[in-house]
C-alpha positions as CSV (number, residue, x, y, z in Angstrom):
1,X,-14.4,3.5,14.8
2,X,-12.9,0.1,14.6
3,X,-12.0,-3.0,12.2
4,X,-10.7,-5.8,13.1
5,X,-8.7,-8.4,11.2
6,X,-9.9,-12.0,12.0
7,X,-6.9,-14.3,12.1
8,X,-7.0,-16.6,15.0
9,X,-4.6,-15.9,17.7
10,X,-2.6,-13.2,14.9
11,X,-5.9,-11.0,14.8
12,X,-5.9,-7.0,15.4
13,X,-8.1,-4.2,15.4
14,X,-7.7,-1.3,12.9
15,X,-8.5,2.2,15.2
16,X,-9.9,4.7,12.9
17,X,-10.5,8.4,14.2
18,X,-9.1,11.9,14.5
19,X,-6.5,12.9,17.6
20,X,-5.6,8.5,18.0
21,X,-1.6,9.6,17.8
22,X,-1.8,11.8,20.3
23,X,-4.1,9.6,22.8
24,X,-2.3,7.4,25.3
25,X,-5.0,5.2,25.5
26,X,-4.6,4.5,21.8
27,X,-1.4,2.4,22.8
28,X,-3.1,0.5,25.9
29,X,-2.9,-3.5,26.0
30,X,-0.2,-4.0,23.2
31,X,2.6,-6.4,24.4
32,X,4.7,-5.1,27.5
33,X,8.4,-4.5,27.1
34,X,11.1,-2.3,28.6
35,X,11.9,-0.3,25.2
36,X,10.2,0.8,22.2
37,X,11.6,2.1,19.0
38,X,9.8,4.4,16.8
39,X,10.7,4.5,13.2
40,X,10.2,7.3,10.5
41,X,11.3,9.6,7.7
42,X,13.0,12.8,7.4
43,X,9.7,14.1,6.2
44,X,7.6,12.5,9.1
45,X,9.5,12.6,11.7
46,X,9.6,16.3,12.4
47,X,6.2,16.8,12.2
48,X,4.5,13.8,14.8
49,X,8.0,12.1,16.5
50,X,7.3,14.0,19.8
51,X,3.8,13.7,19.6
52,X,3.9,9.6,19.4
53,X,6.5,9.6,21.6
54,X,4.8,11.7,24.3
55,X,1.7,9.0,24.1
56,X,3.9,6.5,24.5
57,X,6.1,7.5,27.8
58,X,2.9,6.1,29.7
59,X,3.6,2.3,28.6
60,X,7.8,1.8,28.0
61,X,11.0,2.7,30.3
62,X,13.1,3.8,26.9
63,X,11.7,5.4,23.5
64,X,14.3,5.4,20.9
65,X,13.7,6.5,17.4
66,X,15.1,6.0,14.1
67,X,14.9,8.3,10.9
68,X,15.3,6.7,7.4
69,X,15.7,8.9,4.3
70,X,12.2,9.6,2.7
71,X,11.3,8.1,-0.5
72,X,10.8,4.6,-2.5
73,X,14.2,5.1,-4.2
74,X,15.2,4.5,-0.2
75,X,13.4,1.0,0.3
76,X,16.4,-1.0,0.1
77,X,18.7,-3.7,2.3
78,X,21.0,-0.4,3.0
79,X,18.3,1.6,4.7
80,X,16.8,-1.4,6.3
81,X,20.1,-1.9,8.2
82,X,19.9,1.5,10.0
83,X,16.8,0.1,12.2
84,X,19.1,-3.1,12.9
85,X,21.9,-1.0,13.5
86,X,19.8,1.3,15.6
87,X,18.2,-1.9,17.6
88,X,21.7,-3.3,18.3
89,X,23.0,-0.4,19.4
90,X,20.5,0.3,22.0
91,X,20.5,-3.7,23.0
92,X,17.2,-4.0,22.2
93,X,15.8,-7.5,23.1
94,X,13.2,-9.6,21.5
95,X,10.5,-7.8,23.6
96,X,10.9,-4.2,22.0
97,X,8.0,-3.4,20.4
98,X,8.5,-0.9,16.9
99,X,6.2,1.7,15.8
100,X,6.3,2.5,12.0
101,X,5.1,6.1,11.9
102,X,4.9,7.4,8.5
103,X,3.5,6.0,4.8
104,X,3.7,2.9,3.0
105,X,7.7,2.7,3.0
106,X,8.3,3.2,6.3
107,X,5.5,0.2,7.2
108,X,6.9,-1.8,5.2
109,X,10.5,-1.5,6.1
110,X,9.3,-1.6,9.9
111,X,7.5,-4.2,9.4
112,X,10.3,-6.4,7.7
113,X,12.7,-5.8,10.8
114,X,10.3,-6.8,13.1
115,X,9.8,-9.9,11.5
116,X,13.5,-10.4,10.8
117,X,15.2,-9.0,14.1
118,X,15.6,-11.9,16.6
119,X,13.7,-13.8,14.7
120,X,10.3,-11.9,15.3
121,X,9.6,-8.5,17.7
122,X,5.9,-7.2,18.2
123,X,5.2,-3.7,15.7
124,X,2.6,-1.2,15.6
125,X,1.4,0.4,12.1
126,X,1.0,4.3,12.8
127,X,0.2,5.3,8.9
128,X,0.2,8.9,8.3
129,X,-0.4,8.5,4.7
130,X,-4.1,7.7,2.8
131,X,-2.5,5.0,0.7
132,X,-0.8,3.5,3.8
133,X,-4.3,3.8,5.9
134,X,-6.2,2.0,3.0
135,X,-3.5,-0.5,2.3
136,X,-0.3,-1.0,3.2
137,X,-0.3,-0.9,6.5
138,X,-3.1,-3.6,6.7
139,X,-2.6,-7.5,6.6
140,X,0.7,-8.2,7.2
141,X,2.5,-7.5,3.9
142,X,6.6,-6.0,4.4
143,X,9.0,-6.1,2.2
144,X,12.0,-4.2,0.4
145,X,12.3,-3.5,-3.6
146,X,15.4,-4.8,-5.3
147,X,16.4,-3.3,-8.9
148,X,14.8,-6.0,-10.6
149,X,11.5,-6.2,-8.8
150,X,9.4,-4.1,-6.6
151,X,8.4,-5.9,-3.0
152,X,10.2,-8.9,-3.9
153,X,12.3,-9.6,-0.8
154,X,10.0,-9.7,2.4
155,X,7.9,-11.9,4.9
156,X,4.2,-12.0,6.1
157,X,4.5,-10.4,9.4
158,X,1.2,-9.0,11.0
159,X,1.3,-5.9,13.1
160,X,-0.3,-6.0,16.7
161,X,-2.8,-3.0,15.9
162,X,-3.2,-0.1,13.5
163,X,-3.7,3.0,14.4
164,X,-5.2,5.4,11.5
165,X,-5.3,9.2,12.7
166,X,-7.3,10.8,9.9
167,X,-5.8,14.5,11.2
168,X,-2.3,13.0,10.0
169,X,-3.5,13.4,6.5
170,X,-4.2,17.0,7.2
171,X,-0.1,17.5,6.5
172,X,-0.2,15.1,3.0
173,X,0.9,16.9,0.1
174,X,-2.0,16.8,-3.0
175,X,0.1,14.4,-4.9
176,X,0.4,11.5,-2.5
177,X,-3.1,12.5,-1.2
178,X,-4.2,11.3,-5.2
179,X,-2.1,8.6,-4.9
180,X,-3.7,6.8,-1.6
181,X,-6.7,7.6,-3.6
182,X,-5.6,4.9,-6.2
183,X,-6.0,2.1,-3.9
184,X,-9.4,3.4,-2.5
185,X,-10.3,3.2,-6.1
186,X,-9.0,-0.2,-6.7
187,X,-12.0,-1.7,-4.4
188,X,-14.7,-0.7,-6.5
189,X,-14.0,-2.6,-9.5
190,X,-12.9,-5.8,-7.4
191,X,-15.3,-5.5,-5.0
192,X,-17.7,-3.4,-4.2
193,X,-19.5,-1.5,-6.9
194,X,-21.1,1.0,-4.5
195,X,-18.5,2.3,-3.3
196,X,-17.2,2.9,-6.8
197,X,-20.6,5.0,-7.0
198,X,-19.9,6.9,-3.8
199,X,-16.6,7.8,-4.9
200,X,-18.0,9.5,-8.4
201,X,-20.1,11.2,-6.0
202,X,-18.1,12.5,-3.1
203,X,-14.4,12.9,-5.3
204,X,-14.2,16.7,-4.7
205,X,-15.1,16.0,-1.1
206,X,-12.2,13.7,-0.4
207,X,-9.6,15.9,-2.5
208,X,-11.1,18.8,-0.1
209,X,-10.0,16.4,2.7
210,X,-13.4,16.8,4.4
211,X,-13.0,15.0,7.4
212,X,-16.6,12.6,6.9
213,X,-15.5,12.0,3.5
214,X,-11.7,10.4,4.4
215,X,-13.3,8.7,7.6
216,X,-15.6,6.2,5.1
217,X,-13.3,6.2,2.7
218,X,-10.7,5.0,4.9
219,X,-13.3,2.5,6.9
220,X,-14.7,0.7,3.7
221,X,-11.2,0.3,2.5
222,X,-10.1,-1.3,5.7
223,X,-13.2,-3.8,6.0
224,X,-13.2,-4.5,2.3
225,X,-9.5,-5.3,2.4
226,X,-10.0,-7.3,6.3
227,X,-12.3,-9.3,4.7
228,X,-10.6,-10.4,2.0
229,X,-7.5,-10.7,4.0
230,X,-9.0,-12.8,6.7
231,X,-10.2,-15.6,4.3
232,X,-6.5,-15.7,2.4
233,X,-3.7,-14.0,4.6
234,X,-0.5,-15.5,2.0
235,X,-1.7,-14.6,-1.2
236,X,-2.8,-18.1,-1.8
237,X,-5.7,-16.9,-4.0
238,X,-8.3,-14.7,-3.2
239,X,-5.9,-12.1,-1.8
240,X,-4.5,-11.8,-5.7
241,X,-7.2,-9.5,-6.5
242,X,-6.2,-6.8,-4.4
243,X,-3.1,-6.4,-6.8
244,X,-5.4,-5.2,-9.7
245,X,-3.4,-2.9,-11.6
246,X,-0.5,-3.8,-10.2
247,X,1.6,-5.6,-12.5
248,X,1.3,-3.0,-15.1
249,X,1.7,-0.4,-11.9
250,X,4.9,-2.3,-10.3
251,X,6.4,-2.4,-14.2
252,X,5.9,1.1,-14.5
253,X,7.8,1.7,-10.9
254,X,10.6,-0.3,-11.6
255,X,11.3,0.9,-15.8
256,X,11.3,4.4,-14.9
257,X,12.9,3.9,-11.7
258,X,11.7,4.0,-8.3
259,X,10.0,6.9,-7.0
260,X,9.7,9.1,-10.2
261,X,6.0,8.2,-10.1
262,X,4.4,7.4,-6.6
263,X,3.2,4.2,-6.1
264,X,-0.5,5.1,-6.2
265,X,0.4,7.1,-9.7
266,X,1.3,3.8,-11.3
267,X,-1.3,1.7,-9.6
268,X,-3.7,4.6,-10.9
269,X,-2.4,3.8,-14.9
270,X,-2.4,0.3,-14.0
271,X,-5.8,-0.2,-13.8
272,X,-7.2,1.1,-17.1
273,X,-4.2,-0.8,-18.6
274,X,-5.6,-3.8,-16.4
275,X,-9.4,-2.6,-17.1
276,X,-8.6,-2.5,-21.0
277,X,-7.2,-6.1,-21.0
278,X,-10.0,-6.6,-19.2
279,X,-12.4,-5.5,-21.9
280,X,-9.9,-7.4,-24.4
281,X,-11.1,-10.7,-22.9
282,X,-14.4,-9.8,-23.4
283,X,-15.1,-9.7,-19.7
284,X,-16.6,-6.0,-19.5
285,X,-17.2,-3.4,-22.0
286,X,-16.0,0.0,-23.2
287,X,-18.3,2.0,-21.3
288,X,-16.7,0.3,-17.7
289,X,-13.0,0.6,-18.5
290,X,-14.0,4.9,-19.6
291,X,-15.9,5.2,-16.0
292,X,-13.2,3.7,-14.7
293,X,-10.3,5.6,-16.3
294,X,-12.6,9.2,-15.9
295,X,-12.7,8.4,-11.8
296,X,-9.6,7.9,-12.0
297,X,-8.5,11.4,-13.7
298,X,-10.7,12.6,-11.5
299,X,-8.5,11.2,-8.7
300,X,-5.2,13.4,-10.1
301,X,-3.9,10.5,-11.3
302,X,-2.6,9.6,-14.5
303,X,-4.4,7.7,-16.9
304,X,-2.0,7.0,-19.8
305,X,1.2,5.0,-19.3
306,X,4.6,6.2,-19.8
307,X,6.9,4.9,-22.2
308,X,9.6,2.5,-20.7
309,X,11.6,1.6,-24.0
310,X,12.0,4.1,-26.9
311,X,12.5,0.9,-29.4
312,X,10.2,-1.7,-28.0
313,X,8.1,-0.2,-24.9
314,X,5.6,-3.3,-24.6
315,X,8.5,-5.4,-24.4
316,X,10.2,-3.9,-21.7
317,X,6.9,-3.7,-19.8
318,X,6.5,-7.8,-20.6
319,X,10.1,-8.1,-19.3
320,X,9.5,-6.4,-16.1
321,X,6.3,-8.3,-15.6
322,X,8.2,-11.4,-15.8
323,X,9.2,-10.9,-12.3
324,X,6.0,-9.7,-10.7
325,X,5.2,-12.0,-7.5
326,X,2.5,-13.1,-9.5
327,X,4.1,-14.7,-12.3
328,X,4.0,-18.6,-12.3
329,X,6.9,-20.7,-14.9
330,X,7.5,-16.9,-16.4
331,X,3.7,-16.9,-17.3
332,X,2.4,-13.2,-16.0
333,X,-1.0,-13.2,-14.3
334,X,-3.0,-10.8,-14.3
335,X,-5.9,-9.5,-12.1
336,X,-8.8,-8.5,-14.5
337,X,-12.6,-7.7,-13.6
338,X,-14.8,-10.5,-14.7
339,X,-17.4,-8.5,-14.0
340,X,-17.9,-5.2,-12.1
341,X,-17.0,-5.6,-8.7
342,X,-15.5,-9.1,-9.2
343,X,-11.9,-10.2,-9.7
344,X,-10.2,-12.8,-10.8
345,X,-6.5,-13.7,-12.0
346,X,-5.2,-15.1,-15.1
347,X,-2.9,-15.1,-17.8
348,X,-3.3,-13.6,-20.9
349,X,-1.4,-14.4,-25.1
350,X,1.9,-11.6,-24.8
351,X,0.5,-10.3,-28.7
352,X,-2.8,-8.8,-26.1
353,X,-0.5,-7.6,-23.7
354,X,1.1,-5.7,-25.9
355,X,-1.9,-4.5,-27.8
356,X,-3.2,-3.3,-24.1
357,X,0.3,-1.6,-23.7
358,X,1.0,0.0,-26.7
359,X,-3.1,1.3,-26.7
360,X,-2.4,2.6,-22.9
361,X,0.9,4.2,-23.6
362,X,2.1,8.2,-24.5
363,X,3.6,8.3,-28.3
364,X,6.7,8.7,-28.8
């Protein structure tokens, strides 16, 4: 199956399927060059490096391949450099096209280079990860964390294609398979309410990796979030709602340090913290935020935040928040649902916040 991403002369198909890695043909028509270079993790790599590289000795002279260390804690200006350093070893010129193979870090980090080295080189999105097939790896998003914020130094950079190989998640362990289930989640409440439904229905299905089960999930994720993207690539305003429970999620990243919760963990806690503000405003009711929160348990993920300060833990979240991408004159916005299956973003009196916080949060 296939999605494409409407965006004038920058648009790309999404391929969607089991055995696409593999496949030369998966690779057919992307920009010429003489070299490529694939890069990965220490995790990744071992287990689908040869196989992408294989598919690939069909359509470049020269495959190189770089292997970053695996993990958030890794998504950082030092491990960037190793893909420069390995692109300037090998000489690579402007035409070498890269091939992020592996989850939502390695995406992003690929896709920053590409953008940066020489000014711009063509990439591929390989995601091996759900959260990376559902997300990440679509619309154009890179960027590295810094200590102070997650994903705040990066560039829109769109990939020529995506390639989604649903046997890739065969090799996931059960926590990041929960945590690509977050942002599956997160398109019910801003979007589409049926699929919300579907997901309450079909939950033990998708943690049971039936193959049926990840192929929609992945599919409505990827037109839900082409849609949106195709109407606001740069986050201008409708794109905004595809952060919902983010801010609270990225605060939660960053306090505790990144990677002691996966990124879909803290989206996960995110949105009931997001939902219950939500409810705060008087914009939906108990009974949404506690479906809401239950799918979400339901998920493997966590539903109560953790506690970031032992002396004022809603002021450390409010501090961290600060420097979301969202935040306009040190105001924080936040995405809330107006109404199930619709988004918006706003700000919202700190005194709420931290009412939302300290209601969301473990004891002390």
């Amino acid at each position: 199956m296939q999605v494409r991403i409407e965006l004038a002369e920058r648009s790309y198909p999404i391929f969607i399927g089991s055995g696409l890695l593999a496949q030369a043909g998966s690779y057919a028509g992307l920009p010429r060059a003489a070299q490529a270079l694939i890069v990965s993790n220490t995790t990744v790599a071992p287990l689908y490096v040869k196989v992408l590289k294989n598919a690939l000795q069909a359509h470049y002279g020269q495959i190189h391949v770089v292997e970053l260390p695996d993990g958030e804690s890794h998504k950082d200006w030092l491990t960037l450099n190793l893909i420069f350093d390995a692109l300037l070893a090998q000489a690579c010129d402007r035409k070498t096209v890269l091939y992020a193979l592996g989850g939502g870090v390695v995406g992003d980090m690929t896709g920053f280079a590409a953008a940066s080295y020489m000014r711009g080189v063509p990439f591929v999105q390989v995601p091996t990860t759900l959260l990376a097939q559902v997300d990440s790896s679509v619309g154009g998003k890179t960027a590295i964390n810094h200590p102070l914020g997650k994903n705040m130094i990066g560039a829109f950079y769109q990939p020529q294609r995506v390639i989604c190989d649903l046997d890739t998640l065969k090799t996931l362990p059960e926590r990041e398979l929960s945590a690509g289930l977050a942002e599956v989640i997160k398109y019910g409440p801003i979007a589409d309410m049926e699929l919300l439904a579907w997901l309450e229905k079909d939950m033990e299905a998708l943690r049971a990796r039936e193959p049926s089960a990840l192929a929609h999930a992945v599919q409505r994720s990827c037109e839900i979030k082409a849609w949106v993207v195709g109407q606001d690539e740069r986050e201008a305003g409708l794109r905004a709602i595809l952060n919902f429970g983010h801010t609270f999620g990225h605060a939660i990243e960053a306090g505790l340090g990144y990677g002691v919760w996966l990124h879909g963990e803290a989206v996960g806690c995110g949105m009931v913290m997001a939902a219950t503000l939500s409810e705060r405003l008087g914009l939906v009711d108990q009974a949404f935020v506690q479906r809401l929160s239950q799918l979400i348990a339901s998920a493997g993920l966590p539903v109560t935040g953790p506690q970031l300060d032992a002396n004022d833990n809603a002021g450390r979240y409010l501090e961290l928040m600060r420097v979301d991408k969202k935040a306009e004159s040190g105001e924080i916005r936040f995405v809330v649902i107006e109404a199930p299956g619709r988004a918006g973003v706003r700000g919202a009196p700190d005194a709420l916040v931290r009412e939302v916080i300290d209601a969301c949060c473990l004891r002390q």
